[in-house]
N, C-alpha and C positions, 0 to 999 in steps of 0.2 A: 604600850608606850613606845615609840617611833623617836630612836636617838642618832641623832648626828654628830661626826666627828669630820671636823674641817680639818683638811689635812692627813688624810688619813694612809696616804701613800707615804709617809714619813717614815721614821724609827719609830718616835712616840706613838705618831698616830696606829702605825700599825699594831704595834703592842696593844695599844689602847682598845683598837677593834676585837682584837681575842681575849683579852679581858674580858671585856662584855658578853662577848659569846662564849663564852665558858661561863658565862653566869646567867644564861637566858636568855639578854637581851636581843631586843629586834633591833639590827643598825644600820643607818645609812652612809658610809661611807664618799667622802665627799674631797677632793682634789682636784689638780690642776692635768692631772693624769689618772686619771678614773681607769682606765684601763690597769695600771697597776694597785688597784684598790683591792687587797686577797683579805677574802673570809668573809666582809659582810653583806650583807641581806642584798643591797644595795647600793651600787656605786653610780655618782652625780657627779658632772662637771661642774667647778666655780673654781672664782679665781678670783684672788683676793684685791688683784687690781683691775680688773671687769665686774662691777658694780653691779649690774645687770645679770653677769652671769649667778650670782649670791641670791637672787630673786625665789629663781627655780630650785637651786641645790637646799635651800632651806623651808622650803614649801612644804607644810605639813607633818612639819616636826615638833615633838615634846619638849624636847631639852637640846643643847648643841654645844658640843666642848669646840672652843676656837682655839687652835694652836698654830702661833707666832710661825712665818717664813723663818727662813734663815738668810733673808735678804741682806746684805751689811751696808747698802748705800744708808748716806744718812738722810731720815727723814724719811724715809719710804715706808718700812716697816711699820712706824708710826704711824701711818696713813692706813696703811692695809692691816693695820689691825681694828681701827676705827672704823673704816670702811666695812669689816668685817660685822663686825658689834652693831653697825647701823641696820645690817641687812637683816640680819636675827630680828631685833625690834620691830623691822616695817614688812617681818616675814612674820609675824604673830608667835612667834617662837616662845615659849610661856619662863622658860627657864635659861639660861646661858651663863658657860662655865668657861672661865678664860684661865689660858695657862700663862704664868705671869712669872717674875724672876726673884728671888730671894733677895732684899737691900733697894727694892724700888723705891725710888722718889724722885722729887721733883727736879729734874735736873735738866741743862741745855742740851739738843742735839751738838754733837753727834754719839754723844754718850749713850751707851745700851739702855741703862733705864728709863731715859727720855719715852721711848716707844712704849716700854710697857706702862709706865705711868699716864701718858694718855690715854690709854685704853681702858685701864682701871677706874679712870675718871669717868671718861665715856660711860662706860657699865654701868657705874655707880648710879650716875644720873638717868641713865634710859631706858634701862632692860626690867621690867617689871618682875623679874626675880632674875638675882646672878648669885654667885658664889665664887671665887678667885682660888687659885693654887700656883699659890708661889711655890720655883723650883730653886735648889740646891745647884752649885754646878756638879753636870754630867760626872759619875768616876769612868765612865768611857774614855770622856774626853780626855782626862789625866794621864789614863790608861795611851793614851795617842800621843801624847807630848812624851811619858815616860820612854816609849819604843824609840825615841828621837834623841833622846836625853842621856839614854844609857851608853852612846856612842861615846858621848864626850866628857861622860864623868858626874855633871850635875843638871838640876830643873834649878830654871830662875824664878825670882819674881822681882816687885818693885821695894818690894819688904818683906819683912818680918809679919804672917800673916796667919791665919786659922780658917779653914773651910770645911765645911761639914758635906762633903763629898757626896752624892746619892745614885744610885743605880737607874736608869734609864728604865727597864722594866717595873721596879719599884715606884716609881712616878706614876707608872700605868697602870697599873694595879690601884693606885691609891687612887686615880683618876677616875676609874672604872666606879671605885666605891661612893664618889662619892657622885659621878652622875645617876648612881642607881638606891643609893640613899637618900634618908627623909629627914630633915633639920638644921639643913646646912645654905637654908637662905642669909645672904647678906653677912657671908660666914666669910674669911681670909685665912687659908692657911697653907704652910710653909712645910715642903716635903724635903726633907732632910735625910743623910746619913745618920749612923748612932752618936760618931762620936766627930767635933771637932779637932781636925788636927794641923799641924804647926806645919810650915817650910819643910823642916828637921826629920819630923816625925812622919811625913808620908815619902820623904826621901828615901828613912831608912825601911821604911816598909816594901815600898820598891825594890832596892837592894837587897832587902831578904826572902823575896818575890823571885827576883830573877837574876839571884843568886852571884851579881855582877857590884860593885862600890859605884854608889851616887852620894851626892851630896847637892845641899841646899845652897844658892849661892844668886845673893842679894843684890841686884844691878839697877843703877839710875835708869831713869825712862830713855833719855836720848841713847843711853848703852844699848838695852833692850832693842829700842825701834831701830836703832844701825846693825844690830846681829839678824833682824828680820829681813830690815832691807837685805841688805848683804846674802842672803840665801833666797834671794830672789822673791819673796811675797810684796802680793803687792799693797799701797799704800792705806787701800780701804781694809784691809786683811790685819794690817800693822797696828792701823787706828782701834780697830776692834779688839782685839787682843791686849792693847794700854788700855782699853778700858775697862775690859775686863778685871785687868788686874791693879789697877785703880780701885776697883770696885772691894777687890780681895784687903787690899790696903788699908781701906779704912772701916775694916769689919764689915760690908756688906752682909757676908757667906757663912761670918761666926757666928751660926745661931743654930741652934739642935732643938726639935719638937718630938712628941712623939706620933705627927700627925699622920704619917704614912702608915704606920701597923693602924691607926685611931681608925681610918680610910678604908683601908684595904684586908684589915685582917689579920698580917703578918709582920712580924718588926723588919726594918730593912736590914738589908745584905751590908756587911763592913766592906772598906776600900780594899782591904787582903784579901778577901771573899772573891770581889770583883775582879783584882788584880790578876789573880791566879788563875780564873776562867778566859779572863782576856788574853792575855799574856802568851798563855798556855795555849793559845790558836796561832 
């Protein structure tokens, strides 16, 4: 069985590719940069906005995990992830596994979930077998905010919020399992951290991490989007980031499964786990 992994010059994707091959698999590694595609079998040009180029890089594969750019215009991502999905199908691709966002639904761009909600739909209706993995947000990425955060004392949000935080490798892993497992047609699942936790409670984790006082500390949106202005990011950076946490706001992210150990084998790594290996670099 001949797997592809769109995107594989990424974080995810990479992790993804040594997953696999630590489990056997034959993979084709497939980016926009093939040249930095390390570890599998084979590395393919495509490009999620060259249509054309999706033709070739999907040519003669089993199964094909499609994982999202990190494009933020709005309305693009949307596109190129469809674009993506269309190629698989009109490449005979038998199975395709998209990586999707925990709290998806139907919503207007230029909101985050707009893009993957198309996709999901997409899939639904065209790929003669798919299977979706919704993700948790990154504890990388928290991990990145907190090194920022601890300057000044606190991490914001728009509220009072719960996120069930997951490990980037952990994702991969669970990725790995279930492109190379068997029952998971027409299956939706949600790869999470162990435990949801509050504003408060990853604050003080942080603090007892890296051994410095944080606190959680609750800002309007227009607060929020003028402390980003204000430090120079720019507007499509600003937008992303409200939506995000918009997303955290109204429970998107508070949901905990056990699908990632179900997946992969192994329960996931806590935010303190994470913290301390990141942190710690």
């Amino acid at each position: 069985m001949k797997i592809g992994v769109s995107g594989a010059s990424g974080q995810l994707g990479a992790a993804t590719v040594r997953e696999l091959k630590a489990r056997g698999a034959r993979v084709v590694g497939i980016s926009r940069t093939p040249e930095a595609v390390q570890g599998a079998d084979e590395a393919r040009f495509g490009d999620y906005d060259r249509a054309e180029s999706l033709a070739a890089a999907y040519a003669g594969l089993d199964s094909v995990l499609i994982i999202p750019t990190t494009d933020l215009r709005p309305g693009i991502r949307g596109k190129q992830n469809v674009t993506a999905i269309d190629a698989a199908v009109a490449a005979g691709v038998d199975r395709t596994v998209f990586v999707s966002s925990a709290g998806t639904r139907d919503v207007p761009e230029p909101d985050v979930w707009a893009s993957y909600y198309a996709a999901e739909q997409r899939l639904m209706r065209t790929a003669p077998k798919w299977s979706i993995l919704r993700m948790n947000y990154y504890a990388e990425a928290l991990a990145q905010e907190a090194q920022a955060s601890l300057a000044h004392g606190a991490i914001t949000g728009l509220a009072e919020n719960r996120v069930a935080f997951v490990s980037r490798d952990d994702l991969a892993a669970a990725a790995a399992g279930l492109l190379l497992g068997e029952g998971h047609d027409g299956a939706i699942y949600t790869g999470t951290g162990p435990a949801s936790l509050s504003g408060a409670e990853r604050a003080e984790i942080i603090a007892r991490v890296a051994g410095k006082p944080l606190g959680f500390l609750v800002l309007p949106g227009e607060a929020l989007a003028e402390g980003m202005s204000k430090a120079g990011l720019p507007d499509v950076v600003v937008n992303t980031v409200l939506s995000i946490q918009q997303g955290f706001a109204v429970g998107g992210f508070d949901i905990v499964t056990g699908d990632i150990e179900r997946l992969s084998g192994n329960p996931p790594k806590s935010l303190e786990q994470i913290l301390r290996a990141t942190l710690a670099q």
